[in-house]
N, CA, C and O of each residue as an XYZ file, in Angstrom:
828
protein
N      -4.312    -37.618    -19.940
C      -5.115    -36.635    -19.217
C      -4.334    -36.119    -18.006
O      -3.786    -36.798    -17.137
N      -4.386    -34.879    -18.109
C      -3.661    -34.137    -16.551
C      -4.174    -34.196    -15.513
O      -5.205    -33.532    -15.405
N      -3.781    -34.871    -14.487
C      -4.311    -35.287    -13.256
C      -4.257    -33.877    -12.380
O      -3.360    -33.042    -12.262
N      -5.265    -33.939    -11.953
C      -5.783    -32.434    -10.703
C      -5.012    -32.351     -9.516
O      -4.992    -33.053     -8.506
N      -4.243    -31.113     -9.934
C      -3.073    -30.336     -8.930
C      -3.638    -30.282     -7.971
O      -3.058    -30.969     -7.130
N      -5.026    -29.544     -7.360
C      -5.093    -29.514     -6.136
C      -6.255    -30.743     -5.767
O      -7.031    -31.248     -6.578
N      -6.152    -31.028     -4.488
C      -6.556    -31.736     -3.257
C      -7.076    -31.261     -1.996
O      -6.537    -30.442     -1.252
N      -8.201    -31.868     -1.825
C      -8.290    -31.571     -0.106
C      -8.531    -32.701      0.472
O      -8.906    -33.804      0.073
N      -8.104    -32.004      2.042
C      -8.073    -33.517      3.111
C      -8.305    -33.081      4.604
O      -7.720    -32.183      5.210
N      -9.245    -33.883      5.035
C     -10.049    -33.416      6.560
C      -8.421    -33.788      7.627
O      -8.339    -35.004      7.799
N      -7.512    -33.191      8.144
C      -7.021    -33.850      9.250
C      -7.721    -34.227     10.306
O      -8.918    -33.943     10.319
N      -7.195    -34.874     11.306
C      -8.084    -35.330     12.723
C      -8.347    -34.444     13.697
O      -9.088    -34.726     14.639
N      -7.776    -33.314     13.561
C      -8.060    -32.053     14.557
C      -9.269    -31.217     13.808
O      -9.615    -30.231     14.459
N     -10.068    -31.437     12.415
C     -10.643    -31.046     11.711
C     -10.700    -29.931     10.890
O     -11.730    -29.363     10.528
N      -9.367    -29.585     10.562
C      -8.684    -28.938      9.913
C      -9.088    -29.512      8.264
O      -9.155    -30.729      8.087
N      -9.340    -28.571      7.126
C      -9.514    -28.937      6.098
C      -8.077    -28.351      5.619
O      -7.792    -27.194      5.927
N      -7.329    -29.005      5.001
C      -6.344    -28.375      4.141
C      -6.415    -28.863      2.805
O      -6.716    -29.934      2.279
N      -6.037    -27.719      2.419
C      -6.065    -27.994      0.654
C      -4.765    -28.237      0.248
O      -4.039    -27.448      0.853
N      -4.072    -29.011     -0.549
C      -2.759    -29.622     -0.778
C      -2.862    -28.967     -2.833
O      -3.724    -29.424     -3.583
N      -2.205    -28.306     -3.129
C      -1.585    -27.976     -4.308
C      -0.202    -28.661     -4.875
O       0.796    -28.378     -4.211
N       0.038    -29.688     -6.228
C       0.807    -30.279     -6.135
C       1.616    -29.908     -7.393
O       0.997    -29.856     -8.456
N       2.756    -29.681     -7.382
C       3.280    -28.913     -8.726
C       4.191    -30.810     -9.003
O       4.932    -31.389     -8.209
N       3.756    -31.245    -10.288
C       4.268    -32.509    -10.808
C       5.842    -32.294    -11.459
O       6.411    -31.241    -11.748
N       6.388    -33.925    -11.591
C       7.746    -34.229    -12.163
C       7.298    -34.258    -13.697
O       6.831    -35.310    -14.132
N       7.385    -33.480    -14.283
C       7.161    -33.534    -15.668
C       8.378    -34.100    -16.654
O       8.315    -34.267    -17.872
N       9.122    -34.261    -16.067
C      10.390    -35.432    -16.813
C       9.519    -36.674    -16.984
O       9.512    -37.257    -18.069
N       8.749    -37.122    -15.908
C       8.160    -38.563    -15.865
C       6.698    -38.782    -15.929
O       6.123    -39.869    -15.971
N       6.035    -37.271    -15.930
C       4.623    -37.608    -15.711
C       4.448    -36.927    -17.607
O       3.367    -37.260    -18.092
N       5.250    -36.190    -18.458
C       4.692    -36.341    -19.617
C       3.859    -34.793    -19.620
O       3.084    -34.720    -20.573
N       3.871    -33.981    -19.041
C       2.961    -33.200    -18.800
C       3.302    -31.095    -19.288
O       4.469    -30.833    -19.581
N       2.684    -30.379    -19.302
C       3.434    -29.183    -19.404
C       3.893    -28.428    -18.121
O       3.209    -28.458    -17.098
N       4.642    -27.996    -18.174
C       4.872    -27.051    -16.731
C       4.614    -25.835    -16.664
O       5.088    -25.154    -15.754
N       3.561    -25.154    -17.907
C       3.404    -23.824    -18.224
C       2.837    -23.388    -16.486
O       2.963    -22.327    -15.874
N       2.324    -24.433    -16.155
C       1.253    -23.619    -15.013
C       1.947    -23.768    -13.546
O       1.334    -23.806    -12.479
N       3.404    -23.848    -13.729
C       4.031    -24.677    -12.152
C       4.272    -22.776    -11.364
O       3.656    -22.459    -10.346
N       5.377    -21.639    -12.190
C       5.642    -20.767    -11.626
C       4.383    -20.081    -11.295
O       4.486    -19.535    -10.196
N       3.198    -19.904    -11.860
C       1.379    -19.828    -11.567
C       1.148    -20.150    -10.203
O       0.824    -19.415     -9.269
N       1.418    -21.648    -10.253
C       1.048    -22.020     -8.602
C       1.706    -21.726     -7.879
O       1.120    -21.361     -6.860
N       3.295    -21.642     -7.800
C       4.051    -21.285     -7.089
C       3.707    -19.951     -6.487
O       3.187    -19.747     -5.390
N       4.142    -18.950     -7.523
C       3.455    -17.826     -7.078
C       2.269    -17.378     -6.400
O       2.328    -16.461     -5.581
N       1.198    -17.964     -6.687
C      -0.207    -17.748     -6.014
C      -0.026    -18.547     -4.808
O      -0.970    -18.296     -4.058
N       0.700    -19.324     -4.334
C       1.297    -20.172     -3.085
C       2.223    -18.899     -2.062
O       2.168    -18.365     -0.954
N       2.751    -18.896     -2.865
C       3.893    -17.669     -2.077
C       3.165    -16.218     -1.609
O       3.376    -15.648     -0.538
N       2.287    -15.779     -2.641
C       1.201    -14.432     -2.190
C       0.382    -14.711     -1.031
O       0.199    -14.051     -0.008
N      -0.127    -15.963     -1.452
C      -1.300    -15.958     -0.130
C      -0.017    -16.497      1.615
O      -0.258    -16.555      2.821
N       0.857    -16.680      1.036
C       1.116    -17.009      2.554
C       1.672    -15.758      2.616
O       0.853    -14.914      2.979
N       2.796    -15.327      2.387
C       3.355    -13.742      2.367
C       1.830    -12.717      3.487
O       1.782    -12.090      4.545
N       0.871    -13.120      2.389
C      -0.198    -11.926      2.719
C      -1.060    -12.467      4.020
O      -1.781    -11.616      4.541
N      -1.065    -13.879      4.641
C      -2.017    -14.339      6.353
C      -0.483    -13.789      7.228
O      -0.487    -13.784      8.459
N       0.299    -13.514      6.737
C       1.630    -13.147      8.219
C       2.214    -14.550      9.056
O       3.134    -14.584      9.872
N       1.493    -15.509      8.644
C       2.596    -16.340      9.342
C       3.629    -16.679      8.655
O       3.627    -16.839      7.435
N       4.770    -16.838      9.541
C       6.354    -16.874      8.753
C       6.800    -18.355      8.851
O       7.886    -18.869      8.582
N       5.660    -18.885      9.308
C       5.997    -20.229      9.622
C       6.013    -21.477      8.757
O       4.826    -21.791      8.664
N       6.709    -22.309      8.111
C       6.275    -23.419      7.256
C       7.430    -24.835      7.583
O       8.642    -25.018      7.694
N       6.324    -25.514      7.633
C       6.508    -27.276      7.952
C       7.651    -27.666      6.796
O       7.322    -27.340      5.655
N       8.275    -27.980      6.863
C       9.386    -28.681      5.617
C       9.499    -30.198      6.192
O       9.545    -30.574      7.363
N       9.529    -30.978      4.932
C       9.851    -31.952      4.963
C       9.884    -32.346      3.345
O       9.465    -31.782      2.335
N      10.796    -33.957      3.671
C      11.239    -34.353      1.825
C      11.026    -35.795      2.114
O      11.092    -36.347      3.212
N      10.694    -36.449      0.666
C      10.464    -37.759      0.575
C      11.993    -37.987     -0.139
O      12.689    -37.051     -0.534
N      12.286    -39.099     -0.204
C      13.788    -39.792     -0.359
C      13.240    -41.219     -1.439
O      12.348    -42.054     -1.293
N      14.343    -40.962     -2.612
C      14.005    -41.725     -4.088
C      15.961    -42.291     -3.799
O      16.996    -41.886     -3.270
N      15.444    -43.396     -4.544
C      16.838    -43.864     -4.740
C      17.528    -44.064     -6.443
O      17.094    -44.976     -7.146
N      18.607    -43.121     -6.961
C      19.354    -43.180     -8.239
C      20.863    -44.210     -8.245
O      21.911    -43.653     -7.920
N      20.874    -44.876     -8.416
C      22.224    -45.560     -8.451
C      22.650    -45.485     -7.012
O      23.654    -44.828     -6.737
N      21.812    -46.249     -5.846
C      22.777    -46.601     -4.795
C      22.066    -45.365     -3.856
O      21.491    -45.524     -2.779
N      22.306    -43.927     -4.682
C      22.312    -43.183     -3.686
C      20.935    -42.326     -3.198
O      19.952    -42.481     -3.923
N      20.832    -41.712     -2.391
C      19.538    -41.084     -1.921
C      19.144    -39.763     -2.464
O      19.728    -38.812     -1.946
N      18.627    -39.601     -3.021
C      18.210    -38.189     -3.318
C      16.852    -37.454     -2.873
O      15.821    -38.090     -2.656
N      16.945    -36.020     -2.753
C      15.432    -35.487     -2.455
C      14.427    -35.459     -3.460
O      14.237    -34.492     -4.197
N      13.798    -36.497     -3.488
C      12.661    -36.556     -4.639
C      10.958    -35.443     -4.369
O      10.300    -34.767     -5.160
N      10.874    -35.601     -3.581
C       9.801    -34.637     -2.757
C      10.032    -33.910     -1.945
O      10.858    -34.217     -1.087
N       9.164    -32.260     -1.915
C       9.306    -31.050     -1.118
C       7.963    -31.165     -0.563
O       7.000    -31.157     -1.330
N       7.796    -31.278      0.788
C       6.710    -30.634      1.404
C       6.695    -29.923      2.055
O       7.196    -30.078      3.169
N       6.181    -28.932      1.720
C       5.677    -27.748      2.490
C       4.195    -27.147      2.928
O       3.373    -26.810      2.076
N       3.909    -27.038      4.562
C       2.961    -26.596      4.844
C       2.618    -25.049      5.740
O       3.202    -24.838      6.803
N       2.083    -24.508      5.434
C       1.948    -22.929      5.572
C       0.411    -22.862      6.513
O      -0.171    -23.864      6.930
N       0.069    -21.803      6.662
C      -1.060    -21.573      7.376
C      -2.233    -21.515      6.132
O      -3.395    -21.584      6.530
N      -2.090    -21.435      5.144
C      -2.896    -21.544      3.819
C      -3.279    -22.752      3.470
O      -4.447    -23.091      3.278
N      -2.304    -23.445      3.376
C      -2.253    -25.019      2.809
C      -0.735    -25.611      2.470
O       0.407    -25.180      2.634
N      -1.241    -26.666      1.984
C       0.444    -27.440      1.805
C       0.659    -27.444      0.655
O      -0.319    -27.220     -0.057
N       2.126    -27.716     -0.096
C       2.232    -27.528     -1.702
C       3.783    -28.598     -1.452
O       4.760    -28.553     -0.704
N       3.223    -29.636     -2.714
C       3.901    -30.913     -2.771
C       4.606    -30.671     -4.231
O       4.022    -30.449     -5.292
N       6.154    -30.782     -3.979
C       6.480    -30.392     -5.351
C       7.704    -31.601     -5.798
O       8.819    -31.815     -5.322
N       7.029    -32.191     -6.804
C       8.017    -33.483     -6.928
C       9.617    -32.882     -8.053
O       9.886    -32.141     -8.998
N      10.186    -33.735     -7.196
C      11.820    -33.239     -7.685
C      11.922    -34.410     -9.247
O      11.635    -35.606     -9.295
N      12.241    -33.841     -9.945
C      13.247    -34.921    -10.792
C      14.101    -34.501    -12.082
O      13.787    -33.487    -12.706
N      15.167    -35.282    -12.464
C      16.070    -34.603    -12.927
C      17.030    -33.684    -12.243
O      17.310    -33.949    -11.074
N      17.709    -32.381    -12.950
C      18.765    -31.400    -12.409
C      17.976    -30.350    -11.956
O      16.801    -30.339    -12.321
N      18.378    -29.490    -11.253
C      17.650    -27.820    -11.405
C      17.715    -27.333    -12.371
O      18.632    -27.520    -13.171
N      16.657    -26.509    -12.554
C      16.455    -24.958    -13.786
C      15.373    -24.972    -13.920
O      15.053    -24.203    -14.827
N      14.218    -25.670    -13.299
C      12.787    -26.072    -13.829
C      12.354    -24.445    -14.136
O      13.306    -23.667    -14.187
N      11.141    -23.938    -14.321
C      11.097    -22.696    -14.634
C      10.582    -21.881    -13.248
O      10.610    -20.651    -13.252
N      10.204    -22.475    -12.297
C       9.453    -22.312    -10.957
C      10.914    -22.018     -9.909
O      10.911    -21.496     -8.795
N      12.003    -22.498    -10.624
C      13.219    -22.673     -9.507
C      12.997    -21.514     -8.928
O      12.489    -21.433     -7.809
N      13.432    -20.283     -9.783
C      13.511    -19.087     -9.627
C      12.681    -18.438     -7.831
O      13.021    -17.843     -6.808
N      11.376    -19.125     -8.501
C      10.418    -18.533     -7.153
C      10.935    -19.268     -6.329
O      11.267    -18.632     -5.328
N      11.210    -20.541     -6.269
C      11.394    -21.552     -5.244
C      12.564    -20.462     -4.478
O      12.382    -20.048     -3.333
N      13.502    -20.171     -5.123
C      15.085    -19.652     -4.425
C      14.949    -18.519     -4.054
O      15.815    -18.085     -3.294
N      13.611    -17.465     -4.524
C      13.367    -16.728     -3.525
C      12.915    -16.726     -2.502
O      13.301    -16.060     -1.541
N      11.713    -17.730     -2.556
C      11.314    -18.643     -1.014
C      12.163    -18.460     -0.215
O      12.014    -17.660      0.708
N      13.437    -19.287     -0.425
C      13.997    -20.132      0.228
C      15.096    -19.119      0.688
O      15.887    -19.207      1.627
N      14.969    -18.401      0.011
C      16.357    -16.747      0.705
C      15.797    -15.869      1.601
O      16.408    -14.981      2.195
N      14.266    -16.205      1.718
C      13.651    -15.020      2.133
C      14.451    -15.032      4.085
O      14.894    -16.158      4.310
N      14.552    -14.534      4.714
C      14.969    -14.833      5.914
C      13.764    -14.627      6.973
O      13.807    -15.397      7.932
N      13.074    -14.030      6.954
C      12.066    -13.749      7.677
C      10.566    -15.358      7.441
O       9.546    -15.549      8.103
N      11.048    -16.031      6.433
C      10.658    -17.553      6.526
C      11.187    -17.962      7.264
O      12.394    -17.787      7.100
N      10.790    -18.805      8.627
C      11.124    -20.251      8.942
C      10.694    -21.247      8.595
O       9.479    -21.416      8.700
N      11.468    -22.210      8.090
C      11.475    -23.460      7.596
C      11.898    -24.331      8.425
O      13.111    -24.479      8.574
N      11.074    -25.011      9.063
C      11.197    -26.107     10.281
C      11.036    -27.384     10.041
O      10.386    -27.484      9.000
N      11.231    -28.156     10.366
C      11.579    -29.892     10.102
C      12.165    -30.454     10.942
O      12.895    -29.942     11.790
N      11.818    -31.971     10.747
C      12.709    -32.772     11.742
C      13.586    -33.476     11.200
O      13.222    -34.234     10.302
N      15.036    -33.429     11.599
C      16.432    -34.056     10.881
C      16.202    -33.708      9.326
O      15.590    -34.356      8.476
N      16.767    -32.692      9.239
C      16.599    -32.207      7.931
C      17.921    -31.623      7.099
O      17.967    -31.435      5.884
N      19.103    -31.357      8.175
C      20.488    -31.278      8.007
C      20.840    -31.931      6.920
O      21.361    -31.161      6.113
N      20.746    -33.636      6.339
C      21.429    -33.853      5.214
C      20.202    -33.842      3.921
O      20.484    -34.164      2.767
N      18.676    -33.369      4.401
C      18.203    -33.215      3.226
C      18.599    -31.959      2.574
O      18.721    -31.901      1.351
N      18.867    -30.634      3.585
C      19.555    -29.440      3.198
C      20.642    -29.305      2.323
O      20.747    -28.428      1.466
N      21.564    -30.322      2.594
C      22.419    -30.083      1.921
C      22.432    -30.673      0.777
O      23.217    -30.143     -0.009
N      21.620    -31.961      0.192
C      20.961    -32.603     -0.446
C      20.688    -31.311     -1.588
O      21.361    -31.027     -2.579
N      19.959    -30.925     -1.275
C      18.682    -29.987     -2.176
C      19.977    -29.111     -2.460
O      20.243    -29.157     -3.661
N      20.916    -28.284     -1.697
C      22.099    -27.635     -2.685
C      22.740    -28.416     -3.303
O      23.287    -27.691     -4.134
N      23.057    -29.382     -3.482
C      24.079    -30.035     -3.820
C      23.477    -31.010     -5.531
O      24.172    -31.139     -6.539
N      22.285    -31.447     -5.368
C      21.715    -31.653     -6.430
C      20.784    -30.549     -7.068
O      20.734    -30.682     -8.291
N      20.034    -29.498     -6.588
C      19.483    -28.517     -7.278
C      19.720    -26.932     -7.138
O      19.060    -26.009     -7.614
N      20.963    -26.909     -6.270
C      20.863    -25.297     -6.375
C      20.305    -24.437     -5.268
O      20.590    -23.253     -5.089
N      19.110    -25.495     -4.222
C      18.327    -25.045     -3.207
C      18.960    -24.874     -2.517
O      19.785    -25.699     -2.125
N      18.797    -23.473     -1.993
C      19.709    -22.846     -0.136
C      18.822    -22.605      0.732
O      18.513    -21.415      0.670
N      18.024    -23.389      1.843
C      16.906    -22.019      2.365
C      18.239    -21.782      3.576
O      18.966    -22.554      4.201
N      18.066    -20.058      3.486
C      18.678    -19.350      4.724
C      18.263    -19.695      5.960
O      19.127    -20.116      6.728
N      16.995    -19.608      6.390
C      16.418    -19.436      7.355
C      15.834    -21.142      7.858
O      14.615    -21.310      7.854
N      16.556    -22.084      8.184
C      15.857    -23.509      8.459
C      16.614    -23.830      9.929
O      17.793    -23.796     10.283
N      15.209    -24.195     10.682
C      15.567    -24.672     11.609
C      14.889    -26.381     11.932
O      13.763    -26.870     11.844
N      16.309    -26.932     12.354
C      15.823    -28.070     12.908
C      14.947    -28.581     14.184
O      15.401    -28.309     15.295
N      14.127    -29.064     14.128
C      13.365    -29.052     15.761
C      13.812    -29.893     16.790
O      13.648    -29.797     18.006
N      14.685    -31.136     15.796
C      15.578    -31.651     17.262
C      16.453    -30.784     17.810
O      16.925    -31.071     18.910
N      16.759    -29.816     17.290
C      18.191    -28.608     18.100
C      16.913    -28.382     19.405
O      17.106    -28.824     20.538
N      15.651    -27.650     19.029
C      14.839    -27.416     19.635
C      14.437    -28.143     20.901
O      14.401    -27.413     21.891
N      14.158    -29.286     21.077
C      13.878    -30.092     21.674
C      14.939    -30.664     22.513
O      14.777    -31.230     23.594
N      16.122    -30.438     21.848
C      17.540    -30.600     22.586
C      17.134    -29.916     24.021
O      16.752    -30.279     25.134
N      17.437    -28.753     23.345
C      17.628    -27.512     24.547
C      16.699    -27.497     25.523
O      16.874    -26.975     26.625
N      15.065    -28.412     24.929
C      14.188    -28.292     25.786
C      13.858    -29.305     26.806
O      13.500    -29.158     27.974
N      14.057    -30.348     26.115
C      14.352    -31.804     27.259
C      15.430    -32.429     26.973
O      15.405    -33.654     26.855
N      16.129    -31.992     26.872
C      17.988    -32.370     27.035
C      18.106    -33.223     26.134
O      17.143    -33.651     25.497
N      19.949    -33.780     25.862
C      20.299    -34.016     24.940
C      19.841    -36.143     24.543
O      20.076    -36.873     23.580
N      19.293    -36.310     25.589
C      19.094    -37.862     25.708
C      17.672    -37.763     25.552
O      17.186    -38.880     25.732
N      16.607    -36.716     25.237
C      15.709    -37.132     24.834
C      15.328    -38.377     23.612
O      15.735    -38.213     22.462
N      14.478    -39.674     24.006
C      14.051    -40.194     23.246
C      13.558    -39.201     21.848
O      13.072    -40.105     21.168
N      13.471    -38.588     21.440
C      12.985    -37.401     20.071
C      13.951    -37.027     19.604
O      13.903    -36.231     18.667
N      15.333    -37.557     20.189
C      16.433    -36.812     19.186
C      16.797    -37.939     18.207
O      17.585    -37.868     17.263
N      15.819    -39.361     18.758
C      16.125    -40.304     17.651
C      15.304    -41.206     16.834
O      15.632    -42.147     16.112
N      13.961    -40.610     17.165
C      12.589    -41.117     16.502
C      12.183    -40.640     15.537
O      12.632    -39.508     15.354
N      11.273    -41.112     14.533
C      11.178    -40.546     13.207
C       9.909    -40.117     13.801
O       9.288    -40.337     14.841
N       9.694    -39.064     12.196
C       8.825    -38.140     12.352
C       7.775    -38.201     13.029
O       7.632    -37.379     13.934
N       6.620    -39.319     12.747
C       5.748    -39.055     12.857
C       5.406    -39.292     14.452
O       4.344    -38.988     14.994
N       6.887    -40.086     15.262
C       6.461    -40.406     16.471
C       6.913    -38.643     16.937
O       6.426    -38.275     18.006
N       7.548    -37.899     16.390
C       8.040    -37.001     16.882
C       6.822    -36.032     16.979
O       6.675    -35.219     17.892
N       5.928    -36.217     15.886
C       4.881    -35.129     16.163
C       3.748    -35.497     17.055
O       2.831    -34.811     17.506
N       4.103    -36.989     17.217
C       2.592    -37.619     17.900
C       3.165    -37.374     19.424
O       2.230    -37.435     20.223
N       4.315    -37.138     20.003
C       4.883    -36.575     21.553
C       4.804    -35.192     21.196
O       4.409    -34.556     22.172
N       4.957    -34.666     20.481
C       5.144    -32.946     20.820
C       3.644    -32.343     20.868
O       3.008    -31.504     21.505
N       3.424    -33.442     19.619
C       1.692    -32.246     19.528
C       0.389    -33.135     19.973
O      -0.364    -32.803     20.889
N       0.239    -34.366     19.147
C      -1.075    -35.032     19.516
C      -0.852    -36.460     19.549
O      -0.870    -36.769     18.358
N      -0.618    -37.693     20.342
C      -0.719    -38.929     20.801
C      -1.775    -39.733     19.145
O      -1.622    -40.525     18.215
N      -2.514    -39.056     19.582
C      -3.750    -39.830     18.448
C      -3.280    -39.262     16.825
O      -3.901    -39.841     15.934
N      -2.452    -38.403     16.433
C      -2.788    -37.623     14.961
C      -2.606    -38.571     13.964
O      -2.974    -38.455     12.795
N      -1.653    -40.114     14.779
C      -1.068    -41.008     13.719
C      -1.165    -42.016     14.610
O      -0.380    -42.187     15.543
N      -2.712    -43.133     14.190
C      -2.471    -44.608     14.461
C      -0.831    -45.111     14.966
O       0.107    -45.186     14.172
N      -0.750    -45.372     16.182
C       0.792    -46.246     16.407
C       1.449    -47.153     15.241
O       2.648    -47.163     14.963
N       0.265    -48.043     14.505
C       0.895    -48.609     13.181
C       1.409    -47.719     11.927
O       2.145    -48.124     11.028
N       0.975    -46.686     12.035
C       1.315    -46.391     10.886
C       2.732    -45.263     10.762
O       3.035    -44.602      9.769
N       3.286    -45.292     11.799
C       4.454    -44.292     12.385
C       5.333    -45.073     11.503
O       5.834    -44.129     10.892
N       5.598    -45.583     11.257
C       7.125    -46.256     10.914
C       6.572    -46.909      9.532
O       7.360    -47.721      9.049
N       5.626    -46.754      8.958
C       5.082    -47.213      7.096
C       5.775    -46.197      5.983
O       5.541    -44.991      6.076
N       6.597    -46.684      4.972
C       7.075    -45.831      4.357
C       5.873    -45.311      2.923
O       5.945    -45.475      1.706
N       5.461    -45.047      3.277
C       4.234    -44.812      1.817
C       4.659    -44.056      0.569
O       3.937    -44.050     -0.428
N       5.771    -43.448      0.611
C       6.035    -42.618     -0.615
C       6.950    -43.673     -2.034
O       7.223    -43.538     -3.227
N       7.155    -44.797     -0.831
C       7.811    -45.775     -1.491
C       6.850    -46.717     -2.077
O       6.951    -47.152     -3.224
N       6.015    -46.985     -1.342
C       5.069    -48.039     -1.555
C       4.451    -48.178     -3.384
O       4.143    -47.338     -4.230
N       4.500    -49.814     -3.359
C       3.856    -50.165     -4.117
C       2.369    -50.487     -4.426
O       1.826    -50.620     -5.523
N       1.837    -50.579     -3.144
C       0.501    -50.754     -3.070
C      -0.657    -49.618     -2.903
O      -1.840    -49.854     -3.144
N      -0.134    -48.272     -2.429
C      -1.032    -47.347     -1.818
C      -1.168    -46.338     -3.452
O      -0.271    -46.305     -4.294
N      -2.059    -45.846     -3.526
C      -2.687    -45.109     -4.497
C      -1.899    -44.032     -4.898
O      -0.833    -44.196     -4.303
N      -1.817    -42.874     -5.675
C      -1.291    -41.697     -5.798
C      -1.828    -40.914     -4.596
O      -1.196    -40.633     -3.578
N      -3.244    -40.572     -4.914
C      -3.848    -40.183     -4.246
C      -3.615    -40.231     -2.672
O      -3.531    -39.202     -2.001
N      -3.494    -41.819     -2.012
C      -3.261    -41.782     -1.223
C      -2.369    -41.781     -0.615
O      -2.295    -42.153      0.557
N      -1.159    -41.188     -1.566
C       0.559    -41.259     -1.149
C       0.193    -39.564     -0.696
O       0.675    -39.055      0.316
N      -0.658    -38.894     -1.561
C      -0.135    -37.240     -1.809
C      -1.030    -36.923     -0.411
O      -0.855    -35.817      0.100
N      -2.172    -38.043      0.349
C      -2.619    -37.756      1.151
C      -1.653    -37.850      2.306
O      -1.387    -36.859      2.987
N      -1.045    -39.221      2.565
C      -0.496    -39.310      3.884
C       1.069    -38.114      3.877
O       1.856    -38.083      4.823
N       1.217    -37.226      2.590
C       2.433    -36.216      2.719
C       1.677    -35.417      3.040
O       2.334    -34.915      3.951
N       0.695    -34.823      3.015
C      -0.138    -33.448      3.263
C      -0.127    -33.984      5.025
O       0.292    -33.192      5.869
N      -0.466    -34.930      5.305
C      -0.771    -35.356      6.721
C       1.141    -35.262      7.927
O       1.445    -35.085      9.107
N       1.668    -35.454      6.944
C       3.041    -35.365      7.566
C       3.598    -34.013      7.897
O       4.217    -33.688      8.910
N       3.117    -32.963      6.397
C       3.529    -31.811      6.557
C       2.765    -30.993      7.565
O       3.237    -30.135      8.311
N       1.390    -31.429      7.464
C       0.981    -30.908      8.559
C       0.703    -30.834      9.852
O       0.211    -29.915     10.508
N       1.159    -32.164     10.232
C       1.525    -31.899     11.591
C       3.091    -31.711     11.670
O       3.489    -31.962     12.808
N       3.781    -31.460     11.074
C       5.064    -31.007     11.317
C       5.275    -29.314     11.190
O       6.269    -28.679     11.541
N       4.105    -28.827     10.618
C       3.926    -27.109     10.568
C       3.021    -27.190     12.088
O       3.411    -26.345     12.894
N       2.090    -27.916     12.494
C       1.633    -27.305     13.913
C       2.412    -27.753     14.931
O       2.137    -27.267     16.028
N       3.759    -28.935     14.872
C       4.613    -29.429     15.714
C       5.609    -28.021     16.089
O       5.940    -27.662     17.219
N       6.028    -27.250     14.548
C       6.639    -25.896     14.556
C       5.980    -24.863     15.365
O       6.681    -24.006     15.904
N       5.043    -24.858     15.469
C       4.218    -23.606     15.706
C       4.068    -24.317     17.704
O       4.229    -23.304     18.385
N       3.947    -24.986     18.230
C       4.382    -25.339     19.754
C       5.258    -25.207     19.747
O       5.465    -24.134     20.314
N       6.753    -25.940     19.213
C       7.930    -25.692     19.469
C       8.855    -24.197     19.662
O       9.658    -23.801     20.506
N       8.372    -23.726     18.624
C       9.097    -22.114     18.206
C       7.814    -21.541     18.991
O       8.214    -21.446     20.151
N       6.493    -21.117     18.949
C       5.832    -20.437     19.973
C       5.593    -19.078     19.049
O       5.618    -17.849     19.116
N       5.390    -19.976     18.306
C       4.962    -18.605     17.000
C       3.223    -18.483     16.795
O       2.750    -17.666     16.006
């Protein structure tokens, strides 16, 4: 049975976002007739609210030793769209993906995202033009010894944007790895990452 692409999830600022998830069909068994569908209807509705703004971030799988980008998250002013990597590029969605990702008038913001960038060309073909890192950001803004040029994400969004958005325990839990936490509740705590890393963008850049 095909498990249901989209999701919703209350954040703590009471934000409802809806999470759309395009699956690894190498491993989940499934068709991909409907992935360039979502993609596309993903890409229209943000194109058409005007914000140029979107949260990037990637989950990290391990193949022989080495690290690869197994997960894309992306969050927009629409909603977030979780697109699991596996195998080579050519999926049939690439196409849209690489126009995404050329568009220049997108920003694509993230934190330490330099070797997932090159990651995503180097195993699939992915270029986004337009990506900015938010530690460069934060550099320039509280100098180069800021504590944030070396904390992971989630402490990074809980100083820039909200103290409370992420329990102190749960800053440093790797869940995409985990053996114990649900699907469900893996695809929840990525919708929760991407999205405070799209409203961490939107203070930082001042968009």
């Amino acid at each position: 049975m095909e498990k249901p692409r989209v999701r919703q999830f209350l954040m703590v600022d009471g934000k409802n976002v809806t999470t759309e998830i395009i699956p690894d069909h190498e491993h989940e068994g499934i068709s991909d007739d409907d992935d360039e569908g979502c993609l596309d209807l993903f890409l229209k509705r943000f194109l058409e609210e005007g914000d140029m703004v979107v949260g990037f971030g990637t989950e990290r799988s391990f193949a022989n030793s080495e690290a690869q980008v197994s997960l894309l998250k992306l969050c927009t002013q629409v909603g977030c769209l979780l697109i699991k990597l596996g195998g080579v590029g050519g999926k049939n969605y690439f196409q849209l993906l690489r126009k995404m990702f050329a568009n220049k008038d997108i920003v694509f913001a993230g934190v330490r995202i330099k070797r997932d960038l090159e990651k995503l060309e180097k195993c699939y073909g992915l270029e986004i033009r337009n990506a900015i890192d938010l530690c460069d950001v934060v550099e320039k803004t509280y100098g180069s010894r800021s504590t944030l040029n070396t904390c992971g994400v989630r402490d990074f969004i809980r100083f820039v944007w909200w103290k409370q958005f992420f329990p102190i325990s749960m800053t440093h839990i790797d869940y995409w790895g985990s053996e114990t936490l649900t699907e469900d509740k893996k695809i929840e705590c990525a919708t929760v990452d991407a999205y405070g890393i799209y409203r961490t963008a939107k203070i930082l850049l001042k968009y």
